[in-house]
Structure formats: C-alpha cells, structure tokens
N, C-alpha and C positions, 0 to 999 in steps of 0.2 A: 456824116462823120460823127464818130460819137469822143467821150471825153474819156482822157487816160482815167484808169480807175471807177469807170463806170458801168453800166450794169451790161453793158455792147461785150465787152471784155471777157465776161465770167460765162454769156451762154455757151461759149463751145465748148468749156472744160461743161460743164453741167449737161449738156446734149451726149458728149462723151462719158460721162462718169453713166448718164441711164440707159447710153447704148450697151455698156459693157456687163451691166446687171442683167438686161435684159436678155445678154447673148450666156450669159454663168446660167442664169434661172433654164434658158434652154437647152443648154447640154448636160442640167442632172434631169429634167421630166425625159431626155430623148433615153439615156438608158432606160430607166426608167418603163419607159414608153413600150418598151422592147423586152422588158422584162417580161409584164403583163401579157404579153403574145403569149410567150413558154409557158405552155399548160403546169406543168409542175410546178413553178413558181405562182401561178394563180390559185391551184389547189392550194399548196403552204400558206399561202397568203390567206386565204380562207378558212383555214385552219386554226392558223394564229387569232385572225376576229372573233374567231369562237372562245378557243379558250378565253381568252381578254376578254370576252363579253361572261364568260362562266364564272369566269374572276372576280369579275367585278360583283353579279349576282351573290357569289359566296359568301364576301366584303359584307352590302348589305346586309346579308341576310344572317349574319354572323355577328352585328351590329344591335340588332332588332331580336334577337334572342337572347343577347346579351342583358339588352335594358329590362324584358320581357320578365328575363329572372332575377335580377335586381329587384323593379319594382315588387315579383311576387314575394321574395326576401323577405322587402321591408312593409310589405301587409301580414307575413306572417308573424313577423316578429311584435308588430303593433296591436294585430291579434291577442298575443299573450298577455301583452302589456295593457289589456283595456279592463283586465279586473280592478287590476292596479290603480288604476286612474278612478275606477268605480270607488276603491275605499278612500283614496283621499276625496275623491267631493263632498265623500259620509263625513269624512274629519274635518274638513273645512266648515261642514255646515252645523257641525255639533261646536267647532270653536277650537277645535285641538291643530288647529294651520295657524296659530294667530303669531306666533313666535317661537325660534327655538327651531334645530338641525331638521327639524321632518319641515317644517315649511320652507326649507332652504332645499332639500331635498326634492321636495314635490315643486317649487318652484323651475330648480335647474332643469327635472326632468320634462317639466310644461313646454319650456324653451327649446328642449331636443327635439320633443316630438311636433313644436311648431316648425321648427324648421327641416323638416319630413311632410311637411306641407297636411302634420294632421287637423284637422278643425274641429272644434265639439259644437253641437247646436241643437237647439232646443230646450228653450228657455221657457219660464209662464209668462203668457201674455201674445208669445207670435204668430204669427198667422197658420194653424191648422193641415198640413200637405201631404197626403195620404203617400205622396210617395218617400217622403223623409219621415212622417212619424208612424207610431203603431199604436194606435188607438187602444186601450186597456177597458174605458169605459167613456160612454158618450153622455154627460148632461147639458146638451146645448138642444134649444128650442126653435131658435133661428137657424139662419141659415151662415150667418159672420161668424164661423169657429174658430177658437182660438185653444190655445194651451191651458189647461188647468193645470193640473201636478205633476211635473216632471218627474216620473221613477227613475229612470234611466236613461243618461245621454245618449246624445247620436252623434255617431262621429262621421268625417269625412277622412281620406287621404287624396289628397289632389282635387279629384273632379269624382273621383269612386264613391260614392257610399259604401261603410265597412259595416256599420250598423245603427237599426234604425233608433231613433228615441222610440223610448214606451213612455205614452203621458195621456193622458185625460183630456176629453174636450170639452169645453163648454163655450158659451155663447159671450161674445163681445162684449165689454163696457161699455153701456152709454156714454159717450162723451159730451159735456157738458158745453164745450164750445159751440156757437150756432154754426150754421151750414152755411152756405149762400144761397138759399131754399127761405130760410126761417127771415132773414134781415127784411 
C-alpha cells in the first residue's frame, strides 16, 4: 500500500503521459514511412538534399572569397603605404618625429596599421633569417649572424611577409657573461 501523495500515485499519469508520445511520435514516422515508398516523393526529397547541400557550399564558398579579397584589399593598400612608412623612419631617425603634428601624424598612422595586424622587423643586433631578411652585404666570419645596418624594414601583415628587410650581416657580439662551460 503506498502513501497518499506518494511516488505509487504519479507512475500511471507518467507511464501514460510516455505511452501517448510514444504512440504522436508513431503516427507522424508512419506517414512519413509511406511517403518514402512514393518514388516521386523520394526523387524530390533527393532533390531538395542537393540543392541544400549546393547551398550551403555556395554559403561557404562565398564567405572565403569574400575574406580572400578583403585581405588582398588590405595588402594592397599597405603596399602603397610602405614608402610612407619608409620616409618617416628617415624622419624619425634624422630627429624630425621628436614633436609637433607630423609625429602625431606618423604616430596615429603607426597605430592603424598595427591594428591591421602590420609588423615591422628587423632591427641591428637579431638574429640573421634568410627567409625574412635580404642580405645586401655579408661581413660576418662565424657562423652566429646577426644584423648590421638596417636599410630597409621588413614588414609583416598577419602571418604573410609583404617585404623583406634589406640589412647587412655580420657576426655576433661576444658576450662578456661567462657560459656554464667557463665557471
């Protein structure tokens, strides 16, 4: 004997509420079921999966030509802009960036083009990478190659190289710190 309001009470509403789902779920699969006989209706239906699957390829692929030319957009236009960037480093480095609208200028512009995910690099002193720099003239003796004098930056946009540094190589600083060798 179970207890008024106990759990004895609720299983026949609940055996009934998933016989009744049970028997709904079976008579939409049974047309359903009958449909799929009718050839006609299986050709359309095959039909439909195609286009919807052509659809969707279009989607993508409409997606990825879109970014495609975006990105190439915004390389060409950084293209343009890399002389630009060439004469302020001249200005920066003669002292004509120290103050005043052109270093407000070349700064805001520095900031646009970082956030275009441009990068400049190659500096004196980094380590040597035949596939990021372009070697002008080699005075290095060893085999530790490093940057002598940067002509020309290198830039990045994303993960691309747009162009390479031109800089001079020459061989490593001794460093003056001991090794774990020498101790």
């Amino acid at each position: 004997m179970t207890q008024p309001g106990g759990a004895g009470e609720n299983e026949p509403a609940v055996d009934a509420a998933t016989d009744e789902a049970a028997a709904a779920a079976e008579a939409e699969q049974a047309p359903a079921a009958e449909a799929v006989d009718d050839p006609q209706v299986a050709e359309l239906t095959e039909a439909l999966q195609r286009e919807r699957a052509q659809f969707v390829n279009f989607r993508r692929r409409s997606a990825e030509e879109f970014a495609q030319a975006a990105s190439s957009g915004r390389q060409k236009l950084v293209d343009k802009l890399l002389p630009i960037l060439d004469d302020l480093d001249r200005a920066r480095e003669h002292g004509d960036l120290v103050d005043g609208p052109l270093k407000a200028f070349a700064d805001k512009l520095g900031e646009v083009l970082a956030g275009e995910q441009l990068v400049k690099f190659g500096e004196p002193g980094d380590a040597f990478d035949p596939e990021l720099h372009e070697a002008i003239q080699n005075d290095a003796t060893g085999s530790d190659l490093v940057l002598g004098l940067v002509y020309r930056a290198g830039y990045r946009l994303g993960d691309k190289v747009i162009r390479h540094a031109m800089v001079t190589v020459t061989d490593a600083a001794p460093s003056d710190a001991p090794t774990a060798g020498d101790a």
